[in-house]
ZADO-1210 file (C-alpha; in nm, 4 decimals, padded with zeros to 6 digits):
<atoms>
<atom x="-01.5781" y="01.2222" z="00.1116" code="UNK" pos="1"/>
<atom x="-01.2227" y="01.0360" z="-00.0038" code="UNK" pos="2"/>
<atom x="-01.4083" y="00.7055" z="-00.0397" code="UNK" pos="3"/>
<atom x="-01.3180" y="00.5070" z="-00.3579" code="UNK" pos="4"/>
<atom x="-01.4736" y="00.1308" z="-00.4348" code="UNK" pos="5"/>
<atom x="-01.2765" y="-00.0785" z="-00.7207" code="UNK" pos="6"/>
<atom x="-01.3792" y="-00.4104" z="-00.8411" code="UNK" pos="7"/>
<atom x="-01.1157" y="-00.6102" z="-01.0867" code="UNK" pos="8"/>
<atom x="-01.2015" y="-00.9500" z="-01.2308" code="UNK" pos="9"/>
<atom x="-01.0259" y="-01.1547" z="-01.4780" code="UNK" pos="10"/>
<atom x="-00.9467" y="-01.4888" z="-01.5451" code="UNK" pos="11"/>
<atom x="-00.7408" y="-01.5533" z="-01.2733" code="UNK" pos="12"/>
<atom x="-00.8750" y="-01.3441" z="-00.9866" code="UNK" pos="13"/>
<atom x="-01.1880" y="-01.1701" z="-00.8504" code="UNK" pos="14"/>
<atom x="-01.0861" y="-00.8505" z="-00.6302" code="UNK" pos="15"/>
<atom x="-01.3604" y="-00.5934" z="-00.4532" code="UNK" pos="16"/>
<atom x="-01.1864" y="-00.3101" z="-00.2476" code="UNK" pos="17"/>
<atom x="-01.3345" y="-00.0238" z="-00.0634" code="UNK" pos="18"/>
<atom x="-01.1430" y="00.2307" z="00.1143" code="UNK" pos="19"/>
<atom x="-01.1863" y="00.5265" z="00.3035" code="UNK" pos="20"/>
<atom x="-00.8983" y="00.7921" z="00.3626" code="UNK" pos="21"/>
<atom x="-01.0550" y="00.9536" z="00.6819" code="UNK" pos="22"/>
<atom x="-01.1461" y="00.6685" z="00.8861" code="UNK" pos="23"/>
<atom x="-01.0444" y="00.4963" z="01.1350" code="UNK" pos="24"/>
<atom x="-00.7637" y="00.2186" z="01.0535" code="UNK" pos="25"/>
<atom x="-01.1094" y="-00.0206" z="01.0424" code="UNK" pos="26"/>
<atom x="-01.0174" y="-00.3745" z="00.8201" code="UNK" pos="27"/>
<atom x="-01.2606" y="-00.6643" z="00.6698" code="UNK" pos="28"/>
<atom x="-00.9650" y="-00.8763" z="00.4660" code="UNK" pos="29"/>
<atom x="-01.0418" y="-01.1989" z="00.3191" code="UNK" pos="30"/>
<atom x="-00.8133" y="-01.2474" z="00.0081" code="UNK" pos="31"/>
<atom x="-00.7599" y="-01.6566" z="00.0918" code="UNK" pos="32"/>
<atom x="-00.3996" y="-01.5390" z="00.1683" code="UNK" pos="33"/>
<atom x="-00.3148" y="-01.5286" z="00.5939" code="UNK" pos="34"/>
<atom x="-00.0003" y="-01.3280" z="00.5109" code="UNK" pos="35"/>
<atom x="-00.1583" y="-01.1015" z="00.2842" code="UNK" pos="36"/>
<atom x="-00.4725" y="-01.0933" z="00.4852" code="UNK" pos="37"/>
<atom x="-00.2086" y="-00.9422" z="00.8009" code="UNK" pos="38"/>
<atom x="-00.0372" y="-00.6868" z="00.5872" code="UNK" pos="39"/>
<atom x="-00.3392" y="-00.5807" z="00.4827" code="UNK" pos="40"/>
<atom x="-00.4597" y="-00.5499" z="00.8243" code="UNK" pos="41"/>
<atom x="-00.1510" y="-00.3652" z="00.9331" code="UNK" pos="42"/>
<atom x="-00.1870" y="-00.1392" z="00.6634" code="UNK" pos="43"/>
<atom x="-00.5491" y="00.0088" z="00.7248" code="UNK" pos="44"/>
<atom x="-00.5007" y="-00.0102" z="01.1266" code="UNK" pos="45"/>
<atom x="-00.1527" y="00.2022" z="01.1156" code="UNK" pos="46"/>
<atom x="-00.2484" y="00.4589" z="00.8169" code="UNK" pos="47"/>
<atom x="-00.6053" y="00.4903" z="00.9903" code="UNK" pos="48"/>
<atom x="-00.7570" y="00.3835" z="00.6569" code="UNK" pos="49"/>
<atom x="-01.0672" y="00.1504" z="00.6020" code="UNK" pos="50"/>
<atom x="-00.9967" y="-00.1286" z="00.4235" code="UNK" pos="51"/>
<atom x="-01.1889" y="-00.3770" z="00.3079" code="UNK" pos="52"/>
<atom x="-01.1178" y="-00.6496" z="00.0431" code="UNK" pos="53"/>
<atom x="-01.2637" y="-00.9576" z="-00.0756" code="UNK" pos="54"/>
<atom x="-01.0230" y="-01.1542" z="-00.2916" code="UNK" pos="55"/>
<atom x="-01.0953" y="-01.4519" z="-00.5326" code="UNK" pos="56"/>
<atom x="-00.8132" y="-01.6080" z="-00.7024" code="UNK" pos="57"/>
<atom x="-00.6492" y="-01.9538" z="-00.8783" code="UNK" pos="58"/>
<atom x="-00.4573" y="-01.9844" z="-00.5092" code="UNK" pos="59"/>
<atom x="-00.4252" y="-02.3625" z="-00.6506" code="UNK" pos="60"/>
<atom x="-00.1835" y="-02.2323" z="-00.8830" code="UNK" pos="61"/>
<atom x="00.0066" y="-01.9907" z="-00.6515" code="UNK" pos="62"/>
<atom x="-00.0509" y="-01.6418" z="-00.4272" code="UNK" pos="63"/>
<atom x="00.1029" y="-01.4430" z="-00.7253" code="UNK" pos="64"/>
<atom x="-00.1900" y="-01.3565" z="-00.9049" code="UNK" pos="65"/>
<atom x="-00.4290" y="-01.2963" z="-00.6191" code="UNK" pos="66"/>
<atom x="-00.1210" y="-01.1046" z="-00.4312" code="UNK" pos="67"/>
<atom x="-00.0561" y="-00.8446" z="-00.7463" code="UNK" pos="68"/>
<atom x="-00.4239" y="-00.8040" z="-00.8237" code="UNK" pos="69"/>
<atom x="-00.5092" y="-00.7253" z="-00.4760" code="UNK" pos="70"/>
<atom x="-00.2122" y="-00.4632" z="-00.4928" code="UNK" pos="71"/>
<atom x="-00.3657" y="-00.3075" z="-00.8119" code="UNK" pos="72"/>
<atom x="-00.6709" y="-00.2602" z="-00.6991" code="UNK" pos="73"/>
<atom x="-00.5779" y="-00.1419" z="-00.3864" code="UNK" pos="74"/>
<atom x="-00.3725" y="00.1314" z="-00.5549" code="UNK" pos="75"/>
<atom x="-00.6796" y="00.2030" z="-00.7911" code="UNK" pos="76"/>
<atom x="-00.9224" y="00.2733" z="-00.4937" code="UNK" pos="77"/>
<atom x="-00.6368" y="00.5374" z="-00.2997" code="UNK" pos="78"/>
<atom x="-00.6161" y="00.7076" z="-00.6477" code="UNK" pos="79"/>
<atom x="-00.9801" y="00.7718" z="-00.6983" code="UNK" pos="80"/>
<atom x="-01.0066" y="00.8244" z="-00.3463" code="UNK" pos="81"/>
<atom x="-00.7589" y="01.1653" z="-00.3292" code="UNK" pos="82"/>
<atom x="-00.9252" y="01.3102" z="-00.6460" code="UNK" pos="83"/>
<atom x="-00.7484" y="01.5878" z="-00.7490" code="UNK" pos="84"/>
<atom x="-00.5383" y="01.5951" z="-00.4278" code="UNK" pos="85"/>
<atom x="-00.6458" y="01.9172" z="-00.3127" code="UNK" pos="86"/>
<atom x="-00.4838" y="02.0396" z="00.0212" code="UNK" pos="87"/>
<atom x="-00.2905" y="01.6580" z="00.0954" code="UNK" pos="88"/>
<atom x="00.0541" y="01.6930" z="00.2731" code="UNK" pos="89"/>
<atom x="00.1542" y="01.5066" z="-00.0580" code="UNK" pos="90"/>
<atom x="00.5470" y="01.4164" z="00.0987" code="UNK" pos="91"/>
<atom x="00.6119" y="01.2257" z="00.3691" code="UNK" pos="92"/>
<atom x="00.8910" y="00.9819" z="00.5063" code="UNK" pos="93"/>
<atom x="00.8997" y="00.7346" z="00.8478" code="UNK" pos="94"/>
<atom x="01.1444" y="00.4951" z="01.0024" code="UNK" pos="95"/>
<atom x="00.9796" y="00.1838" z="01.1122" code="UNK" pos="96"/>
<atom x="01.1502" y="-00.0811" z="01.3312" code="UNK" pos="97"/>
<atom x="01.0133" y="-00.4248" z="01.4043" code="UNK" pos="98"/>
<atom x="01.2197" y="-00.5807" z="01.6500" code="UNK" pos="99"/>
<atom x="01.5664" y="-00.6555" z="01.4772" code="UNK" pos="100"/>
<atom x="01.4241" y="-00.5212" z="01.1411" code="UNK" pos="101"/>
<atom x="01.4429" y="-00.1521" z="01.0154" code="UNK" pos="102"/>
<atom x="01.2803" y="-00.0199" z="00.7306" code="UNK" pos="103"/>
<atom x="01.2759" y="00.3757" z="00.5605" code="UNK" pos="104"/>
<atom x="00.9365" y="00.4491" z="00.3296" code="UNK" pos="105"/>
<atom x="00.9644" y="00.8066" z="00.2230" code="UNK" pos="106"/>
<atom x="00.6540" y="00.8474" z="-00.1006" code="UNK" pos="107"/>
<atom x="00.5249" y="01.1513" z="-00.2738" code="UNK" pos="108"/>
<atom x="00.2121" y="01.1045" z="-00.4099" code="UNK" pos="109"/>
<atom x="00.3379" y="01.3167" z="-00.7351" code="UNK" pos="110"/>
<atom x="00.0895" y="01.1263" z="-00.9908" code="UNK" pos="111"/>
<atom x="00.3756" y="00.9681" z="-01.1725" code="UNK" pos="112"/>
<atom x="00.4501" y="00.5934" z="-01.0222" code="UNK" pos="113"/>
<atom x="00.7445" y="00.4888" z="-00.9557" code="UNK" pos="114"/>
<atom x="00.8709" y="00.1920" z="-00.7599" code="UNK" pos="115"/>
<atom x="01.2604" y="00.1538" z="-00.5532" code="UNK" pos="116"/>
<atom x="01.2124" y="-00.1439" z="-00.3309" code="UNK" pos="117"/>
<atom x="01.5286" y="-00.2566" z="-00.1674" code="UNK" pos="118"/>
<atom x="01.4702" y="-00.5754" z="00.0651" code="UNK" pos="119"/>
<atom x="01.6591" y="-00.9072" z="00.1231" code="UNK" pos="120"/>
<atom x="01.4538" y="-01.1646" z="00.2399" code="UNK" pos="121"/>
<atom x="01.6828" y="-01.4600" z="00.4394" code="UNK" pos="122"/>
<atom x="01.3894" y="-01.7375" z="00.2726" code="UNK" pos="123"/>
<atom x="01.1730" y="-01.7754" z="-00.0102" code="UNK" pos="124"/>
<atom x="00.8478" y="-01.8372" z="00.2194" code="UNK" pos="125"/>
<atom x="00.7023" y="-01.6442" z="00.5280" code="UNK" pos="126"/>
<atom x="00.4944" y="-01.9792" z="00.6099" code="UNK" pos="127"/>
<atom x="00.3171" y="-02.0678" z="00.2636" code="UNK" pos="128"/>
<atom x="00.3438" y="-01.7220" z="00.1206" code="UNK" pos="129"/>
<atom x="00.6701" y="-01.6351" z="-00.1372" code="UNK" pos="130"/>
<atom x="00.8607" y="-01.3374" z="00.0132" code="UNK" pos="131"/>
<atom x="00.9157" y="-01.2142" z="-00.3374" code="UNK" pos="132"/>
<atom x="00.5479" y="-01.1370" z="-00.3328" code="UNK" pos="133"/>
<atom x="00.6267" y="-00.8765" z="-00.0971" code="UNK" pos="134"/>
<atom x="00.8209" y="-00.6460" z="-00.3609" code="UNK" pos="135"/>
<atom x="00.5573" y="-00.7350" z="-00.6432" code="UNK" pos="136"/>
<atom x="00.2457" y="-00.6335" z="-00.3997" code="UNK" pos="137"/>
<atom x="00.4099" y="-00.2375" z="-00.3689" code="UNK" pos="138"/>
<atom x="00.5314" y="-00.2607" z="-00.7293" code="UNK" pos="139"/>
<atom x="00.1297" y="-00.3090" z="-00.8214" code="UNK" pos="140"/>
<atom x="00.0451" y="-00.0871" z="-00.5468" code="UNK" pos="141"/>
<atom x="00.2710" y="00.2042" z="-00.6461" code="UNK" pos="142"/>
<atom x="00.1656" y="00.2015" z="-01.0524" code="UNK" pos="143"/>
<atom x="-00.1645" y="00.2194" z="-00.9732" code="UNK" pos="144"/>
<atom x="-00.1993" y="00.4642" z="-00.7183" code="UNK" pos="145"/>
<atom x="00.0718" y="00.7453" z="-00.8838" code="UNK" pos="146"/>
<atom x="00.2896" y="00.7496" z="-00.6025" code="UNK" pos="147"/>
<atom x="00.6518" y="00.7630" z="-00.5940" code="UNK" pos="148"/>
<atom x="00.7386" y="00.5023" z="-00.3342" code="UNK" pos="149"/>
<atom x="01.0480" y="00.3937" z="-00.2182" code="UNK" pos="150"/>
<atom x="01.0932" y="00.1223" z="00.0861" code="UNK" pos="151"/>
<atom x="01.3920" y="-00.0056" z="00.1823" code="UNK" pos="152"/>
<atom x="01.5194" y="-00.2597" z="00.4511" code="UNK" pos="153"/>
<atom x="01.8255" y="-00.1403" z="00.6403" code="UNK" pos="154"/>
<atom x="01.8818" y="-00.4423" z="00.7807" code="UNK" pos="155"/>
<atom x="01.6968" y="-00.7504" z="00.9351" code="UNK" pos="156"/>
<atom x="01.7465" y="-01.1384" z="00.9943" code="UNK" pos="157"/>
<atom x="01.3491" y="-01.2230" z="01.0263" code="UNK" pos="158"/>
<atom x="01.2049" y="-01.1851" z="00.6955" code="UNK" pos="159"/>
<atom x="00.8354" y="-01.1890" z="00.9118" code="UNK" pos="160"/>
<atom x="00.9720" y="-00.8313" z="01.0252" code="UNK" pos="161"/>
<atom x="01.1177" y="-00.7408" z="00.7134" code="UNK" pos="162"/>
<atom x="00.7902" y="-00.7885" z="00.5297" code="UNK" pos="163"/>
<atom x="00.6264" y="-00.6251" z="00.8559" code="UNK" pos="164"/>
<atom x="00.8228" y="-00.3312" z="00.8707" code="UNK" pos="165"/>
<atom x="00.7791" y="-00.2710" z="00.4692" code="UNK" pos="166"/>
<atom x="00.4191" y="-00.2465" z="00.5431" code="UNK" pos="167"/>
<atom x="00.3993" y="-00.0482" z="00.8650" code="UNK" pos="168"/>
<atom x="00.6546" y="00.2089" z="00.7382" code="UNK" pos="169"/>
<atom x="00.4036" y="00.2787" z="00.4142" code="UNK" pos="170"/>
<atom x="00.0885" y="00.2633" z="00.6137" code="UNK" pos="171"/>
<atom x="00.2387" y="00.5240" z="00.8399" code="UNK" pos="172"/>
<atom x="00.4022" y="00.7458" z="00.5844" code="UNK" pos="173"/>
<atom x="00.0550" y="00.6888" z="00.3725" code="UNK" pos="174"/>
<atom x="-00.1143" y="00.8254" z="00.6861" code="UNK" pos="175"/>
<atom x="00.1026" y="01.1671" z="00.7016" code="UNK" pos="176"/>
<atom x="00.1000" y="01.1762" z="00.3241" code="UNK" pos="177"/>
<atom x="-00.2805" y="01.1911" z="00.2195" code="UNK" pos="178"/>
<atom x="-00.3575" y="01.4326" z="00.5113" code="UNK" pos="179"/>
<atom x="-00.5107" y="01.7380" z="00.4664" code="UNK" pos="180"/>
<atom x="-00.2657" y="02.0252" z="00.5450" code="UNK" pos="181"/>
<atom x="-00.4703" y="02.3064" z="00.7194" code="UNK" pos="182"/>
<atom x="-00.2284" y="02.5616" z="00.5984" code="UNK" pos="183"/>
<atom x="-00.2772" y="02.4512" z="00.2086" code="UNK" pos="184"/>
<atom x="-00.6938" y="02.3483" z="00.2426" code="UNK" pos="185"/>
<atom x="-00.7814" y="02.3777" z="-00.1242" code="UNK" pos="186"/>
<atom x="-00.4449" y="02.3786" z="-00.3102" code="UNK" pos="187"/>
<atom x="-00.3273" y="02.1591" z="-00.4962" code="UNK" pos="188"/>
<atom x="00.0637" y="02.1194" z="-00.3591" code="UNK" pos="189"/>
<atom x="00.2685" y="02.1740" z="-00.6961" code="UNK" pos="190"/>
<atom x="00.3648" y="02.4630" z="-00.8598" code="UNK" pos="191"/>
<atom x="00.2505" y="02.3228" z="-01.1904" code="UNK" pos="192"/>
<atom x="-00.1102" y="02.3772" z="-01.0132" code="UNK" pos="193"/>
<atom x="-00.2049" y="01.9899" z="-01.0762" code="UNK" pos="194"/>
<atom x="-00.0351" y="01.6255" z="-01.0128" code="UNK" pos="195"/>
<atom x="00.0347" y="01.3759" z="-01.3085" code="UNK" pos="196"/>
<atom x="-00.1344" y="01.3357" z="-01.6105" code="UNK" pos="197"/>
</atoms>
């Protein structure tokens, strides 16, 4: 069962996630953000992970807080979830266009985070929410689930797509990555015999 539930709450923001790496791409988002709330969206319905999240955060402020918490605890749930990552394909890469926009995700959930996010966003707002968000939502994401993780934008004019693309090209490559490789059931894929720590 690679289920994981996280709840985060500080000062600025109240976050409840629950995933589930075998289901069905199934999503219940409410984080008072509509951009967010469609990434999120994207992501479980193209990885074929259930997502749900219920976000509470000082939105009178800005969407930084609620947008980076979200991420963490998001990245919290898909570490718990793996476990000790027995028999997952572990690598996995994807090209993802959307319309004009191309984007290459290639992660390897490795245990050690690390973060290369190459992007150029044409505004600083998709409607109400700061593109610049986008790189600090996978740079939350990526600490706090271990996984190497490394997006970039080819090229794009319509920073919608851009931000589109980032997410469809890790919800796909998260979808080939956390599989379970019948050829490896039971192993953990490292020669070291364990990831991170």
């Amino acid at each position: 069962m690679r289920k994981a539930t996280v709840t985060r709450k500080t000062k600025e923001t109240e976050v409840e996630v629950a995933i589930d790496l075998d289901g069905e791409g199934r999503a219940s988002i409410a984080t008072g953000i509509g951009f967010l709330d469609h990434m999120l969206d994207l992501l479980a319905r193209h990885s074929r992970i259930d997502i749900t999240v219920k976000a509470k955060g000082d939105l009178h402020i800005d969407h930084h807080h609620t947008t980076e918490d979200v991420g963490i605890a998001l990245g919290q749930a898909v570490k718990q979830a793996l476990g000790e990552m027995k028999g997952i394909t572990r690598y996995a890469d994807v090209h993802v266009p959307m319309d004009e926009a191309l984007t290459r995700v290639a992660i390897d959930i490795s245990g050690r985070p690390f973060l290369v996010f190459k992007a150029e966003f044409v505004r600083d707002k998709v409607g109400s929410f700061d593109t610049e968000l986008v790189q600090e939502w996978f740079q939350a994401f990526a600490m706090n689930s271990g996984i190497t993780l490394h997006a970039e934008t080819l090229y794009g004019s319509n920073d919608h797509h851009i931000a589109e693309s980032c997410f469809k090209g890790l919800a796909r490559a998260l979808r080939a990555a956390v599989a379970i490789d019948p050829r490896a059931k039971g192993e953990v894929p490292s020669t070291k015999g364990s990831l991170g720590g």
